[in-house]
C-alpha positions in Angstrom: -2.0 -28.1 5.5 -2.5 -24.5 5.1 -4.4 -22.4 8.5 -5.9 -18.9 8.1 -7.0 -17.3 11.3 -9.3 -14.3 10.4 -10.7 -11.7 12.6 -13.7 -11.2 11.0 -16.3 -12.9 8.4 -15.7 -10.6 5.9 -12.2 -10.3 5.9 -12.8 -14.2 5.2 -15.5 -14.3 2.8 -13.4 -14.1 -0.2 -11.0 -16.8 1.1 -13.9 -19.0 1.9 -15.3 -18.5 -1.4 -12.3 -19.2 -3.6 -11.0 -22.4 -1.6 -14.5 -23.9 -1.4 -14.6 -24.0 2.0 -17.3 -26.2 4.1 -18.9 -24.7 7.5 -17.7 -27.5 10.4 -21.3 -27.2 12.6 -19.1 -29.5 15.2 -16.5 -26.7 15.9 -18.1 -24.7 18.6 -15.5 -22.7 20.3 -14.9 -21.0 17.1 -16.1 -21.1 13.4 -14.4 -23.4 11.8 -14.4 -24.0 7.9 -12.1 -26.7 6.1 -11.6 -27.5 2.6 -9.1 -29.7 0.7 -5.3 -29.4 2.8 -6.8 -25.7 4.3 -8.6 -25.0 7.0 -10.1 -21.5 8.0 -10.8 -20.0 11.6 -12.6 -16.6 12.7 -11.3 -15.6 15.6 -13.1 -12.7 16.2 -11.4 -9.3 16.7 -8.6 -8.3 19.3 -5.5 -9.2 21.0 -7.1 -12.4 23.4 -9.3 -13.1 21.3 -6.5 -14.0 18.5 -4.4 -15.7 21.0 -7.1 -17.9 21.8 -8.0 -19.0 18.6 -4.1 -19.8 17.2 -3.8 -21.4 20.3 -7.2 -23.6 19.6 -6.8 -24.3 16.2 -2.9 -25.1 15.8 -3.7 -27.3 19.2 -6.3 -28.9 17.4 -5.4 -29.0 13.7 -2.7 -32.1 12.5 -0.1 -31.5 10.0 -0.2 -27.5 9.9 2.7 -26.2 7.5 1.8 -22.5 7.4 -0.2 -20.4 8.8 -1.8 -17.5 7.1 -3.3 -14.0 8.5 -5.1 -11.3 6.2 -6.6 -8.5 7.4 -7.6 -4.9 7.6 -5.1 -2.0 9.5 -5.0 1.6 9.5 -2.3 2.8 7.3 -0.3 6.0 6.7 -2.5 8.9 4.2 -2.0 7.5 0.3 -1.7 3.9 0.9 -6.1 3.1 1.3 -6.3 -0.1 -0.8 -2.5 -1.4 -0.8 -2.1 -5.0 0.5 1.4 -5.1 2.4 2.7 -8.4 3.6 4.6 -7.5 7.6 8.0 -8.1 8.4 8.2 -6.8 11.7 5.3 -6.9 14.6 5.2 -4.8 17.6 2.8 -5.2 20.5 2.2 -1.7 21.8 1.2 -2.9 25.3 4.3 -4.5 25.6 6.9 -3.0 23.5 7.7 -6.9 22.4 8.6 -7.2 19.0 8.4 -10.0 16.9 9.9 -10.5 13.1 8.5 -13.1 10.0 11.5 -15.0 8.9 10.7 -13.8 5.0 11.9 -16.8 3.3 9.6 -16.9 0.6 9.0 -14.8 -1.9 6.2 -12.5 -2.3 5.9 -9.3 -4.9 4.5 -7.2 -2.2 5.4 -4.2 -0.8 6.5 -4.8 3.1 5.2 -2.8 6.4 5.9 -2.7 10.2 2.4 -3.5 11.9 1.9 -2.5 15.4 -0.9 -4.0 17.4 -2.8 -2.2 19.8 -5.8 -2.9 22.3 -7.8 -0.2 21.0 -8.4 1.5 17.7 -6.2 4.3 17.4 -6.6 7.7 16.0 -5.7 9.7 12.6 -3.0 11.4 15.0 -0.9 8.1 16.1 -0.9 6.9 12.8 0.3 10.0 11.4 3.2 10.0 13.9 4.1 6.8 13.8 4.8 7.3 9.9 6.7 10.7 10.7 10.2 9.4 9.8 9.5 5.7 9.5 11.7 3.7 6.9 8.8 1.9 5.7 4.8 2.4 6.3 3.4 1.6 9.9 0.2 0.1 10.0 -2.1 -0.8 13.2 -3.8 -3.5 14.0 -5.9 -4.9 17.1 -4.8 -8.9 16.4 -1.1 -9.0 14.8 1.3 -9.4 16.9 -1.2 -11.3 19.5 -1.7 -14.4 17.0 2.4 -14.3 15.7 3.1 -14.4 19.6 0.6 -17.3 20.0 1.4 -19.4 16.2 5.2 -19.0 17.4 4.6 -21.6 20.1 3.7 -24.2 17.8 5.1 -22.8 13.9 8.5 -21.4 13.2 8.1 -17.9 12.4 9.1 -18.9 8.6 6.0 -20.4 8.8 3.6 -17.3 9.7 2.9 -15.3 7.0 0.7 -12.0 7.9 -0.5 -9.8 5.4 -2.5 -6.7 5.8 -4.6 -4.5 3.4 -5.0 -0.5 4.6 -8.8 0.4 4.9 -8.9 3.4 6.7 -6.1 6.3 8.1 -7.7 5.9 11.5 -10.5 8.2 10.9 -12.8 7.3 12.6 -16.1 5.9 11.2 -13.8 5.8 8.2 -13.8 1.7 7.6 -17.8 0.5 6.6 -18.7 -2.7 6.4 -19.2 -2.3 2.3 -15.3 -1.0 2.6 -14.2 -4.0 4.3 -15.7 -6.4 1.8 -14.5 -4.8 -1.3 -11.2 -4.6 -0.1 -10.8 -7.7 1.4 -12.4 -9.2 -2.2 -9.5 -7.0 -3.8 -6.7 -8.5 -1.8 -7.8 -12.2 -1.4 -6.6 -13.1 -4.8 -2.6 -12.2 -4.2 -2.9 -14.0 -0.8 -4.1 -17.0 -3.0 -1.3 -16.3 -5.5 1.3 -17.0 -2.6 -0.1 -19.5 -1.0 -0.2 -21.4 -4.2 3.5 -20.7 -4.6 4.5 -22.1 -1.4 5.8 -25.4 -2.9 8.1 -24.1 -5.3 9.2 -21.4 -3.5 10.2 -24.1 -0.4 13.3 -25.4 -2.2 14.6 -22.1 -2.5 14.5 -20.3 0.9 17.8 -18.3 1.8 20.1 -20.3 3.8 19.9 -19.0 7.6 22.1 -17.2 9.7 25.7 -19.3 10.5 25.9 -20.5 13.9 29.6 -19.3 14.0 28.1 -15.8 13.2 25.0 -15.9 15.6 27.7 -17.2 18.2 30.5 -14.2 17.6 28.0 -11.5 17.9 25.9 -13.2 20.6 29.1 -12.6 22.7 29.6 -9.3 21.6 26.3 -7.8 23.6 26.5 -10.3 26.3 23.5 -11.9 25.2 20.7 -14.3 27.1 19.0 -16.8 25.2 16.1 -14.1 24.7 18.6 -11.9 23.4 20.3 -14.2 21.6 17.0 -15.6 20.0 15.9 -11.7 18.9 19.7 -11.3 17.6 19.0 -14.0 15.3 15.9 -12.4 13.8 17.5 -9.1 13.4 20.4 -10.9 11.4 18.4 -13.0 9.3 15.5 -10.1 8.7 19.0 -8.0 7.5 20.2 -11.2 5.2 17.0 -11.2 3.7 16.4 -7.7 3.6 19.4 -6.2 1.9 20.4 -4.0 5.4 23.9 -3.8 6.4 23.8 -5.5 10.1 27.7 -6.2 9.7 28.5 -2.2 9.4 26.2 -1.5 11.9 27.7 -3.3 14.3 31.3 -2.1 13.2 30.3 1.2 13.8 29.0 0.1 17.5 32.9 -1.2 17.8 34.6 2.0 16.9 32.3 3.9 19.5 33.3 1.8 22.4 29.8 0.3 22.5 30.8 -3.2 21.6 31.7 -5.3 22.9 29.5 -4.5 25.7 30.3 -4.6 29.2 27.6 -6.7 30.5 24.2 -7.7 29.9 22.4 -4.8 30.8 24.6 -2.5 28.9 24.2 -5.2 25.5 20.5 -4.9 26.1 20.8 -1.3 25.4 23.0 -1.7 22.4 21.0 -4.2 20.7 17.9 -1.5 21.4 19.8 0.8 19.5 21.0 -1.5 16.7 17.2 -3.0 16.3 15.7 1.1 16.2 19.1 1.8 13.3 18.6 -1.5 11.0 14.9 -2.0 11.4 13.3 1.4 12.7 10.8 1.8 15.4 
Protein backbone atom coordinates (compact mmCIF):
# COMPACT_ATOMS: atom_id res chain seq x y z
CA UNK A 1 0.00 0.00 0.00
CA UNK A 2 1.03 3.33 -0.99
CA UNK A 3 0.89 6.47 2.06
CA UNK A 4 1.03 10.17 1.23
CA UNK A 5 1.39 12.52 4.09
CA UNK A 6 0.45 16.04 2.91
CA UNK A 7 0.76 19.33 4.75
CA UNK A 8 -2.01 20.92 3.38
CA UNK A 9 -5.50 20.29 1.48
CA UNK A 10 -4.39 21.77 -1.50
CA UNK A 11 -1.19 20.44 -1.96
CA UNK A 12 -3.57 17.14 -1.76
CA UNK A 13 -6.46 17.99 -3.78
CA UNK A 14 -5.04 16.80 -7.04
CA UNK A 15 -3.85 13.54 -5.53
CA UNK A 16 -7.17 13.04 -4.01
CA UNK A 17 -8.80 13.75 -7.11
CA UNK A 18 -6.86 11.48 -9.46
CA UNK A 19 -6.76 8.26 -7.05
CA UNK A 20 -10.52 8.56 -6.14
CA UNK A 21 -9.97 8.97 -2.83
CA UNK A 22 -12.95 8.58 -0.10
CA UNK A 23 -13.05 10.94 3.16
CA UNK A 24 -12.74 8.32 6.34
CA UNK A 25 -15.32 10.50 8.85
CA UNK A 26 -13.93 7.84 11.58
CA UNK A 27 -10.27 9.14 11.41
CA UNK A 28 -10.33 12.03 13.84
CA UNK A 29 -6.87 12.82 14.90
CA UNK A 30 -6.23 13.59 11.38
CA UNK A 31 -7.98 13.60 7.91
CA UNK A 32 -7.70 10.60 6.55
CA UNK A 33 -8.67 9.61 2.89
CA UNK A 34 -8.22 5.96 1.45
CA UNK A 35 -8.76 4.60 -1.90
CA UNK A 36 -7.87 1.23 -3.61
CA UNK A 37 -4.04 0.00 -2.04
CA UNK A 38 -3.47 4.18 -1.13
CA UNK A 39 -4.21 5.93 1.60
CA UNK A 40 -3.81 9.80 2.03
CA UNK A 41 -3.08 11.91 5.31
CA UNK A 42 -3.04 15.91 6.00
CA UNK A 43 -0.95 16.53 8.46
CA UNK A 44 -1.18 19.98 8.69
CA UNK A 45 1.98 22.22 8.31
CA UNK A 46 5.32 22.14 10.39
CA UNK A 47 8.00 20.13 11.87
CA UNK A 48 5.61 18.34 15.01
CA UNK A 49 2.99 18.48 13.28
CA UNK A 50 4.53 16.03 10.43
CA UNK A 51 6.08 13.95 12.97
CA UNK A 52 2.92 13.30 14.51
CA UNK A 53 1.08 12.38 11.69
CA UNK A 54 3.84 9.68 10.05
CA UNK A 55 4.03 8.48 13.35
CA UNK A 56 -0.09 8.07 13.51
CA UNK A 57 -0.64 6.86 10.20
CA UNK A 58 2.36 4.31 9.60
CA UNK A 59 1.32 3.21 13.45
CA UNK A 60 -1.97 2.77 12.28
CA UNK A 61 -1.97 1.75 8.52
CA UNK A 62 -1.09 -2.32 7.67
CA UNK A 63 0.96 -3.30 4.83
CA UNK A 64 2.63 0.20 4.04
CA UNK A 65 5.37 -0.26 1.08
CA UNK A 66 6.10 3.42 0.34
CA UNK A 67 5.56 6.31 1.53
CA UNK A 68 5.10 9.36 -0.45
CA UNK A 69 5.51 13.40 0.38
CA UNK A 70 4.67 16.28 -2.16
CA UNK A 71 4.84 19.60 -1.38
CA UNK A 72 5.54 23.28 -1.77
CA UNK A 73 9.38 24.84 -0.78
CA UNK A 74 10.99 28.00 -1.44
CA UNK A 75 13.49 27.50 -4.14
CA UNK A 76 16.53 29.37 -5.60
CA UNK A 77 15.43 32.60 -8.29
CA UNK A 78 14.50 30.67 -11.88
CA UNK A 79 13.38 27.43 -10.70
CA UNK A 80 9.17 28.84 -9.67
CA UNK A 81 7.25 25.81 -11.03
CA UNK A 82 10.02 22.94 -11.22
CA UNK A 83 9.01 19.77 -9.34
CA UNK A 84 12.42 18.24 -7.78
CA UNK A 85 12.39 14.95 -6.17
CA UNK A 86 15.12 15.32 -2.64
CA UNK A 87 18.05 13.34 -2.13
CA UNK A 88 19.35 14.83 0.87
CA UNK A 89 17.32 16.41 4.07
CA UNK A 90 18.66 18.63 6.54
CA UNK A 91 16.91 19.78 9.70
CA UNK A 92 18.11 23.26 10.41
CA UNK A 93 17.45 23.10 14.15
CA UNK A 94 19.53 20.28 14.41
CA UNK A 95 22.03 20.17 11.75
CA UNK A 96 20.81 16.24 11.39
CA UNK A 97 20.95 15.16 8.05
CA UNK A 98 19.12 12.50 6.55
CA UNK A 99 19.55 10.87 2.76
CA UNK A 100 16.60 8.88 0.36
CA UNK A 101 18.20 5.73 -0.59
CA UNK A 102 17.33 6.67 -4.61
CA UNK A 103 16.77 3.25 -5.81
CA UNK A 104 14.19 3.88 -8.19
CA UNK A 105 14.15 5.74 -10.98
CA UNK A 106 12.61 9.03 -11.44
CA UNK A 107 13.25 11.64 -14.59
CA UNK A 108 13.39 14.41 -12.19
CA UNK A 109 15.75 16.90 -11.49
CA UNK A 110 17.19 16.32 -7.74
CA UNK A 111 17.52 19.05 -4.80
CA UNK A 112 18.89 19.24 -1.12
CA UNK A 113 15.70 20.39 1.06
CA UNK A 114 16.37 21.95 4.29
CA UNK A 115 13.60 22.16 6.84
CA UNK A 116 13.13 24.91 9.11
CA UNK A 117 10.69 25.97 11.96
CA UNK A 118 9.86 29.07 10.42
CA UNK A 119 9.40 30.45 6.94
CA UNK A 120 12.60 31.86 5.86
CA UNK A 121 13.46 34.89 3.86
CA UNK A 122 14.50 35.78 0.05
CA UNK A 123 18.08 36.36 1.73
CA UNK A 124 18.68 32.63 3.21
CA UNK A 125 17.50 31.20 0.27
CA UNK A 126 19.69 33.13 -1.84
CA UNK A 127 22.67 32.16 0.28
CA UNK A 128 22.06 28.93 0.72
CA UNK A 129 22.19 28.50 -3.20
CA UNK A 130 25.45 30.78 -3.37
CA UNK A 131 27.86 27.93 -4.29
CA UNK A 132 25.56 24.88 -3.81
CA UNK A 133 26.16 21.86 -6.21
CA UNK A 134 22.61 21.42 -6.78
CA UNK A 135 19.41 23.72 -5.81
CA UNK A 136 18.51 24.16 -1.97
CA UNK A 137 15.02 24.30 -1.23
CA UNK A 138 13.20 25.02 2.28
CA UNK A 139 10.66 23.49 3.74
CA UNK A 140 8.75 23.66 7.31
CA UNK A 141 7.88 19.49 7.21
CA UNK A 142 10.81 17.48 5.31
CA UNK A 143 13.10 16.32 7.16
CA UNK A 144 10.53 16.10 10.36
CA UNK A 145 8.30 13.35 8.57
CA UNK A 146 11.71 11.36 6.84
CA UNK A 147 13.04 11.38 10.61
CA UNK A 148 9.67 10.03 11.84
CA UNK A 149 8.74 7.36 8.41
CA UNK A 150 12.43 6.15 9.13
CA UNK A 151 11.36 4.46 12.30
CA UNK A 152 8.92 2.28 10.62
CA UNK A 153 10.09 2.38 6.47
CA UNK A 154 13.58 2.00 5.15
CA UNK A 155 14.58 5.17 3.66
CA UNK A 156 14.36 3.31 0.04
CA UNK A 157 10.97 3.53 0.91
CA UNK A 158 10.42 7.44 1.41
CA UNK A 159 10.17 9.19 -1.49
CA UNK A 160 9.83 13.17 -1.08
CA UNK A 161 9.22 15.35 -3.76
CA UNK A 162 8.90 19.07 -3.72
CA UNK A 163 7.60 21.66 -6.26
CA UNK A 164 9.22 25.49 -5.82
CA UNK A 165 6.33 28.06 -5.29
CA UNK A 166 7.86 31.01 -4.19
CA UNK A 167 11.81 32.43 -3.63
CA UNK A 168 10.91 33.24 -0.08
CA UNK A 169 9.34 36.50 -0.83
CA UNK A 170 7.23 36.99 1.31
CA UNK A 171 3.39 37.10 0.56
CA UNK A 172 4.82 35.56 -2.66
CA UNK A 173 2.98 31.89 -2.45
CA UNK A 174 -1.29 32.55 -2.77
CA UNK A 175 -3.52 30.13 -2.17
CA UNK A 176 -4.48 30.22 -6.21
CA UNK A 177 -0.41 29.58 -6.57
CA UNK A 178 -0.53 26.65 -4.50
CA UNK A 179 -3.28 24.90 -6.31
CA UNK A 180 -2.13 25.37 -9.81
CA UNK A 181 1.09 24.14 -9.00
CA UNK A 182 0.39 21.47 -6.99
CA UNK A 183 -2.40 20.45 -10.04
CA UNK A 184 0.92 20.87 -12.33
CA UNK A 185 3.04 18.43 -10.38
CA UNK A 186 0.57 15.76 -9.15
CA UNK A 187 0.61 14.00 -12.39
CA UNK A 188 4.58 13.09 -12.47
CA UNK A 189 4.19 11.99 -8.71
CA UNK A 190 1.42 9.69 -10.15
CA UNK A 191 3.76 8.65 -13.05
CA UNK A 192 6.26 7.26 -10.35
CA UNK A 193 4.19 5.85 -8.15
CA UNK A 194 2.69 3.84 -10.89
CA UNK A 195 6.19 2.69 -11.80
CA UNK A 196 7.09 1.42 -8.54
CA UNK A 197 6.49 -2.25 -9.49
CA UNK A 198 8.62 -2.48 -12.35
CA UNK A 199 11.14 -0.38 -11.29
CA UNK A 200 11.42 -2.88 -7.83
CA UNK A 201 13.21 -5.56 -9.69
CA UNK A 202 15.76 -3.30 -10.71
CA UNK A 203 17.05 -1.27 -7.75
CA UNK A 204 21.01 -0.89 -7.58
CA UNK A 205 22.57 -3.50 -5.54
CA UNK A 206 23.60 -1.84 -2.06
CA UNK A 207 26.73 -0.97 -0.57
CA UNK A 208 29.08 -4.42 0.20
CA UNK A 209 29.39 -5.12 3.80
CA UNK A 210 33.21 -5.78 3.23
CA UNK A 211 33.31 -2.07 1.95
CA UNK A 212 30.94 -0.48 4.64
CA UNK A 213 33.25 -2.53 7.16
CA UNK A 214 36.92 -1.27 5.68
CA UNK A 215 35.86 2.29 5.68
CA UNK A 216 33.81 2.18 8.90
CA UNK A 217 37.24 1.42 10.44
CA UNK A 218 38.95 4.02 8.71
CA UNK A 219 37.04 7.02 10.72
CA UNK A 220 36.67 5.05 13.85
CA UNK A 221 33.15 4.98 13.40
CA UNK A 222 29.97 4.36 16.00
CA UNK A 223 26.99 2.74 14.76
CA UNK A 224 25.55 6.32 14.10
CA UNK A 225 28.45 6.98 12.10
CA UNK A 226 28.59 3.92 10.67
CA UNK A 227 24.79 4.04 9.77
CA UNK A 228 25.38 7.85 7.98
CA UNK A 229 28.62 6.25 6.24
CA UNK A 230 26.42 3.91 4.60
CA UNK A 231 24.14 6.60 3.20
CA UNK A 232 26.85 8.69 1.98
CA UNK A 233 28.29 5.53 0.03
CA UNK A 234 25.19 4.33 -1.37
CA UNK A 235 23.79 8.16 -2.21
CA UNK A 236 27.62 8.25 -4.13
CA UNK A 237 26.86 4.59 -5.89
CA UNK A 238 23.70 5.88 -7.04
CA UNK A 239 24.74 9.25 -7.73
CA UNK A 240 27.68 8.95 -9.97
CA UNK A 241 30.22 10.81 -7.12
CA UNK A 242 33.58 9.55 -6.59
CA UNK A 243 33.38 8.56 -2.63
CA UNK A 244 36.46 6.16 -3.26
CA UNK A 245 38.80 9.23 -4.48
CA UNK A 246 37.60 11.15 -1.88
CA UNK A 247 38.58 9.24 0.60
CA UNK A 248 42.04 8.54 -1.10
CA UNK A 249 42.75 11.92 -0.96
CA UNK A 250 41.80 12.04 2.94
CA UNK A 251 44.65 9.09 3.13
CA UNK A 252 47.47 11.00 1.41
CA UNK A 253 46.75 14.04 3.84
CA UNK A 254 47.27 12.16 6.96
CA UNK A 255 43.44 12.43 7.70
CA UNK A 256 42.70 8.75 7.37
CA UNK A 257 42.75 6.66 9.00
CA UNK A 258 41.73 8.70 11.82
CA UNK A 259 43.07 8.75 15.18
CA UNK A 260 39.97 8.22 17.06
CA UNK A 261 36.41 8.84 17.09
CA UNK A 262 36.21 12.37 17.60
CA UNK A 263 38.81 13.14 15.05
CA UNK A 264 36.65 10.53 12.31
CA UNK A 265 33.67 12.61 13.18
CA UNK A 266 35.36 15.54 11.81
CA UNK A 267 36.63 13.77 8.73
CA UNK A 268 33.43 12.28 7.75
CA UNK A 269 32.05 16.16 8.27
CA UNK A 270 34.41 17.12 5.79
CA UNK A 271 33.90 14.15 3.36
CA UNK A 272 29.79 14.62 3.61
CA UNK A 273 30.23 18.81 2.93
CA UNK A 274 33.01 17.59 -0.38
CA UNK A 275 30.74 14.60 -1.95
CA UNK A 276 27.31 15.94 -1.08
CA UNK A 277 27.60 19.74 -0.30
CA UNK A 278 26.12 21.57 2.50
Amino acid sequence: MILFIEALYKEAAPLIQALSLKRDPACTAFQRFAGEDVVLYLSGTGESAAACCAGFALGREENVSHLVNLGAAAGPAGTKGMLFRILSLEDLGSGKRYYPDLLLAADLPEAALVTSPRPVGREEVRSANGNAPRPVLFDMEGAALFAAAGRFLGPEKIHIFKFVSDDGTAGALTPALLSSLAEEAAPKVLSFIRNLPEERAETAPPVSEEELEETAALFCCSAAMRRRLYQILLWCQLSGADAAGEIAKRKEAGELPAKDRREGKKVLDAVERSLIGG
